[in-house]
Each structure stands twice: as C-alpha cells, then as structure tokens.
N, C-alpha and C positions, 0 to 999 in steps of 0.2 A: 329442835335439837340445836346446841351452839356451835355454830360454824368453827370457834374453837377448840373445841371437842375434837377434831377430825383432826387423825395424825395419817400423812400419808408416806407411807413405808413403799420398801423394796426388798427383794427375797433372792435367797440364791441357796443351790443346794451343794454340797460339802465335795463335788467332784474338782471343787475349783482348789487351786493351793491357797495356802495362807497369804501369798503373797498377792495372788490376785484380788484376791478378798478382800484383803488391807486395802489395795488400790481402788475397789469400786467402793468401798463405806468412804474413807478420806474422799472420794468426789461426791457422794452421796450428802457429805456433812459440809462441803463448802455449799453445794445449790439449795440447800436447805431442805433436803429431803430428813424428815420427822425420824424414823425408825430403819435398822438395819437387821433382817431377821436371816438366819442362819439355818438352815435342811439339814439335818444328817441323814447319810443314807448308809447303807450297810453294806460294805465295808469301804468308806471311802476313808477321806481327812475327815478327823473329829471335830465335831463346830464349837468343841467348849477350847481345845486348844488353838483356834482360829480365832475364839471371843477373844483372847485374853491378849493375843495381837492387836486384834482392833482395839479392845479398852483401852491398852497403852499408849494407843497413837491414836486417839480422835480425842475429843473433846464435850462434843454437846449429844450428838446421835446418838438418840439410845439401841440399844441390843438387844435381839429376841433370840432366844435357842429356842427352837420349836421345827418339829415336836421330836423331846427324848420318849425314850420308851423306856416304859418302868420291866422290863425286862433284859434290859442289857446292862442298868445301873442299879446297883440296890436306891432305895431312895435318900437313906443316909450319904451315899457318896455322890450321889445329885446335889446333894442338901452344899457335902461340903463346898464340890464344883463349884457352885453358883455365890457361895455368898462371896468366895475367893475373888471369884468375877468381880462381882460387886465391890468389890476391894480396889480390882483391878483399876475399875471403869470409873471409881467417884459415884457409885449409885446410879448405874443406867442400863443394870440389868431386868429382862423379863424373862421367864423361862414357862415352856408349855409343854405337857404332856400327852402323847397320845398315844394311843397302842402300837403303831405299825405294824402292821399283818407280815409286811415280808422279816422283820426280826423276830417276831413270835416263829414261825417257819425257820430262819434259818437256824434257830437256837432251838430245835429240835422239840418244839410243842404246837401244838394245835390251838387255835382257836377256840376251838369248844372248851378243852382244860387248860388256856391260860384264864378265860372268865375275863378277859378286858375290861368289861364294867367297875368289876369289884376290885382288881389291880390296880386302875385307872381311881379311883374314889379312894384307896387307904395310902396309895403312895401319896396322893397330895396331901393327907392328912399327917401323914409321918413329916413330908418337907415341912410344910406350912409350923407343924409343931418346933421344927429341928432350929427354922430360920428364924423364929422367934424366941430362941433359947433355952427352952424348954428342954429338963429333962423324957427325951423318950423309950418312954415302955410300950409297945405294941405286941397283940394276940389274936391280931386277924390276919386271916391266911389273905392270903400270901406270904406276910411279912411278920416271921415273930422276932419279935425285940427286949430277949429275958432281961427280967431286973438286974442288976442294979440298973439296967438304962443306960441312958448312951445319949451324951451333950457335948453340941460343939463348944469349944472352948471360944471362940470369937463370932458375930454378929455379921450379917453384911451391914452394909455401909444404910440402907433403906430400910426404916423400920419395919416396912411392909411390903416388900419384894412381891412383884405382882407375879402371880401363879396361873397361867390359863390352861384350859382341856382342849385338845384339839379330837374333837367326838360331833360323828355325825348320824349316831341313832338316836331315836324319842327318848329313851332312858339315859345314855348317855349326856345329851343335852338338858335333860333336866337334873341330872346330876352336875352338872356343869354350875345351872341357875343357882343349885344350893349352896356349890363349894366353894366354885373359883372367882379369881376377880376381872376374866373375863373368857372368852371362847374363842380358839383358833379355828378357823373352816379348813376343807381341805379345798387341795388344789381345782380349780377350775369351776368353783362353785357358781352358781345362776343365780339372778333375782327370786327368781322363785322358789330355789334351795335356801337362800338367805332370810326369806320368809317362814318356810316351815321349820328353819332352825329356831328364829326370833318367837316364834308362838312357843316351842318345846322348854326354852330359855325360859321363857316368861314364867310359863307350869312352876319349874323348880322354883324360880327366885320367889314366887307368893308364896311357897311350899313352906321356904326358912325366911316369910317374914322380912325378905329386900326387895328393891326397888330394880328393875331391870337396867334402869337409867342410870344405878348406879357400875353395872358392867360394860366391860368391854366387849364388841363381838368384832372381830377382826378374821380377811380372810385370805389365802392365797389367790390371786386373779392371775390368771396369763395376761400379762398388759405385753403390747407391741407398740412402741408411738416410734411415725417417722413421719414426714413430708410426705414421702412417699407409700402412697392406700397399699401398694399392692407388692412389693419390699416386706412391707409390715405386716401384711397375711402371710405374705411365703413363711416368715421369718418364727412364726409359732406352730407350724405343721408338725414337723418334727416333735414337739414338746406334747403337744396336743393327742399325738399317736401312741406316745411313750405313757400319758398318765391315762388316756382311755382307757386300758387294759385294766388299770387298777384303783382306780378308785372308789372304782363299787357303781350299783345302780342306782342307790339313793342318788347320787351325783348324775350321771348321766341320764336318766330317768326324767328328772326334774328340769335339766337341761330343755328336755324334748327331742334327744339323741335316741334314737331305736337300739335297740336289743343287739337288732340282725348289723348293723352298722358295726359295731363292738364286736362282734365275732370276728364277721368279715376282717379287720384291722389285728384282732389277735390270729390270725389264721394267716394271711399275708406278714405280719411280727416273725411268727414260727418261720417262716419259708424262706423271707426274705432279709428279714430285718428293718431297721429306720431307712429302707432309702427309698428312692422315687415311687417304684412299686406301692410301698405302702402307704407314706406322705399324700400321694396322690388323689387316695381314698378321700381324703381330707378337703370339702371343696368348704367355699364361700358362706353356704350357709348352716354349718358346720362350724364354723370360723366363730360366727355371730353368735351361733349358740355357749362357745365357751371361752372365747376369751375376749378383750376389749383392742382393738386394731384399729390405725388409723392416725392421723393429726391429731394437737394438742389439743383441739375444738372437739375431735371427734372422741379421745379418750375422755375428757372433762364432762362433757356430757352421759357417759355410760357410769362413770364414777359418783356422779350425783347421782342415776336413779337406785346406783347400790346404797348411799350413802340414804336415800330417802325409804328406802327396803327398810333400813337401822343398822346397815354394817358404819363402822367406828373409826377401824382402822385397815381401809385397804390397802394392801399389800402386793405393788406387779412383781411378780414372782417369776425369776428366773429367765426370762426373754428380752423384755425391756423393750429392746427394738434391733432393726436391721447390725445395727451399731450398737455396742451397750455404753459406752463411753456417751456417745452422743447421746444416747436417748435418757442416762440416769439428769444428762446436764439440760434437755429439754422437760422432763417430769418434775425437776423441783423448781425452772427460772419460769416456766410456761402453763404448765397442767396444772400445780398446784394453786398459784394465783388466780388461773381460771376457776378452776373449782370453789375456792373458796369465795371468788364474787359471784358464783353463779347458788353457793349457797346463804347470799345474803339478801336474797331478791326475796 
C-alpha cells in the first residue's frame, strides 16, 4: 500500500458548537492533519450547518459528514446539502451514510421495518444520481421519485463527490464494496473488526467487477495521545462506557470484550450514569482493546498495525487526548510523520 494513500483524520461529534468546531478543524488544518469528520447525533448541532462554517474558513482539510441517516433527510435534500457544501468548501467534501439505530427509534420506526440495508443501498443511488446531474426518477421503496423527476439545478464543485457507507454487517459491507467509494467503520473498531470488514468489502467489490484497492476503508478509532500513559487512559473511559452500550456486538465481540462486561456498564449507565461508578468498570486492558492511548510512539505504532489490517483513513475520534488542543497539535507535528516513516520501512 502507498504510504501516500494514508490520510489521517480526526472526528468529533455534533455536541460541540460551531464555534468550537471551527477552532479544532483551523488547528487541525495548520498541523497538517488530512481530514476533518463531523458525527451528528440526534438532536444536537447539525454537522452540515457546522461544515459550511468550516468550508468557509479553512482552506486545504477536507470535510467528512458521516454518518447522515437516510432517515432523517430524504436523500434528495442530502444531495442538495452536500454539493452546496461543496460549493462551500472549493471541493473538499466527503459525505457517508449509515443508518443510525437511535434515529430510526427516535423517528418512530423500528429496525426491522426501516430495512436499513435496502434504505442504506437506494439513498446512495438517488444521491450519487442527483450529484451527477442527473435527472431523477426512483421506485424503490423506500423512496418513490414520480416523474417528471427532480434535478438539481447546479453540480458540486467535484465531479465525483466521494459517497461512503458507514455499515457493519456482511451484507451491508458487501453492499458497500459494490456501491460506494469507500466505507466508514463505527466507533471503536479492532484490528480484527477491520479485517472481517475488509474480507466482506472485498466480496461486493469482485461482485461489481472493482478492485478493493480502489476504495476507501476508513474508521472511527478512540485515539488519546499524551506524554503522559496514564492521563491518556483516564482521558477515554468516559467515551469508551458511552459507545459500549451501543455499538452492537459485532464491534465488541471482535474486540475480545465479553457480553457480561457490556451489561455490567449498561446496568451501572441505568443506575448511575458516566461517572466514576461506571468509568471505573473500564480498566487497562479494556483500554487496549478499543481504543489507541499513549505517546506519539505508542499511538504510531497501533496506527500502523490498523493501517497494515487495510484501514486507509484512520480517524481519532472525539478524545484526542488529556488536552484536545494539544493533542490535535501533537497527531499532525508527531504521530503523523511517525506513521508515515514507520510505513516506509
């Protein structure tokens, strides 16, 4: 793989204001950190009205929204959102779709009859059509789009606005290999979740006839880098407790995190909440298993065996470190040059 190939991002989810947000992309784009990815969550600050602050005011970073749920946007006014972004930004939009289980819920449908799969597979068909100018007509459920059709009237700025799936079932992921132009992981993913994603990937892309090589697999990581080992473990407990509960078992599972572990933490969550009680469940080798902590030495090193797994575009998501200031300004002057000589050996 080309050491150039490798764009490393950072992630934050939509609790934050725009204004903070602005602040961490502008230092994020002076250390030369690759990519600036944006969480919406339900019902915080919107990340598409947050992108459009940052487009204004950065320059080279490019922008991930990920992941919208094609259930809160029809995919036509995604379609618009985004190329507008693109407008925004000079072409340095990315946008990714996934289901989100707690938006299907709290918009009053189920899982079973929202069909995620199939939601997840014709929205990107619809954008993908919309972004390329195309008049569209669509008549698969979810989404009917009676004739005469419906075309945006202006282009984004990239003839080819990169579309990924943030999907972590076999089918999903192989519907990913066929559609998109690359695949979002969720949060807290393992090397070894990264691997039975990249086999599922692989499935679809021979399916339709590409080359896996030619996507992207990028993914949320809890990264913590300080000086200080044990700062930077405290410092992801909290986040760690918070996404256990939800990510599902494929993720945890593959970690090597127990079943009874995940109770325990949603059961202490119920009773107590995020504080000590519950954080505390959370020891060391817990730590290890899902997120990367430690020195610039020590994240660079975990980053490469993701990067050697086949993930593309790692992404520390949301912790950063003790410090997040300090730590966006140590991942792009320290981790990243590390990384990338330690993928030129």
């Amino acid at each position: 793989m080309n050491q150039f190939s490798i764009r490393l991002g950072i992630g934050i989810n939509s609790t934050f204001s725009p204004q903070e947000l602005l602040r961490y992309a502008k230092e994020a784009e002076r250390v030369g950190i690759d990519e600036f990815w944006l969480a919406e969550g339900y019902h915080n600050h919107t990340s598409t009205a947050a992108a459009a602050v940052i487009g204004n005011s950065t320059n080279k970073i490019r922008l991930g929204l990920g992941v919208l749920s094609p259930y809160t946007r029809h995919p036509l006014l995604t379609a618009m959102e985004v190329a507008t972004l693109d407008e925004i930004s000079h072409g340095r939009m990315t946008l990714a779709f996934g289901a989100v289980t707690s938006a299907i819920i709290k918009h009053g449908s189920t899982v079973r009859s929202a069909k995620p799969a199939v939601s997840l597979r014709e929205c990107v068909k619809i954008v993908r059509a919309a972004l390329a100018g195309e008049l569209v007509i669509h008549d698969n459920p979810p989404y009917k789009i009676p004739a005469p059709g419906i075309k945006l009237t202006f282009q984004p700025v990239q003839q080819r606005l990169p579309i990924y799936m943030g999907v972590s079932s076999p089918l999903g992921l192989q519907a990913a290999g066929q559609l998109a132009d690359g695949i979002l992981l969720n949060t807290m993913s393992s090397i070894p979740f990264v691997r039975y994603a990249m086999e599922h990937v692989r499935v679809g892309a021979k399916r339709a006839g590409r080359s896996v090589e030619d996507l992207d697999l990028g993914a949320y990581l809890v990264v913590s880098v300080s000086d200080d080992r044990r700062a930077a473990s405290e410092a992801v407990k909290e986040t760690l407790a918070w996404y256990l509960v939800r990510v599902g078992t494929r993720i945890t599972r593959s970690a090597g995190v127990s079943d009874s572990l995940v109770d325990e933490i949603r059961t202490s969550t119920a009773r107590y909440g995020l504080t000590a009680e519950t954080t505390g469940l959370i020891d060391d080798e817990t730590i290890g298993k899902l997120a990367i902590v430690g020195d610039s030495e020590d994240v660079a090193n975990r980053l490469e065996e993701y990067v050697k797994a086949g993930l593309k575009v790692p992404i520390a998501y949301q912790v950063w470190g003790p410090d997040r200031e300090v730590a966006i300004r140590t991942l792009g002057k320290r981790v990243k040059p590390l990384l990338r000589k330690k993928l030129r050996r």
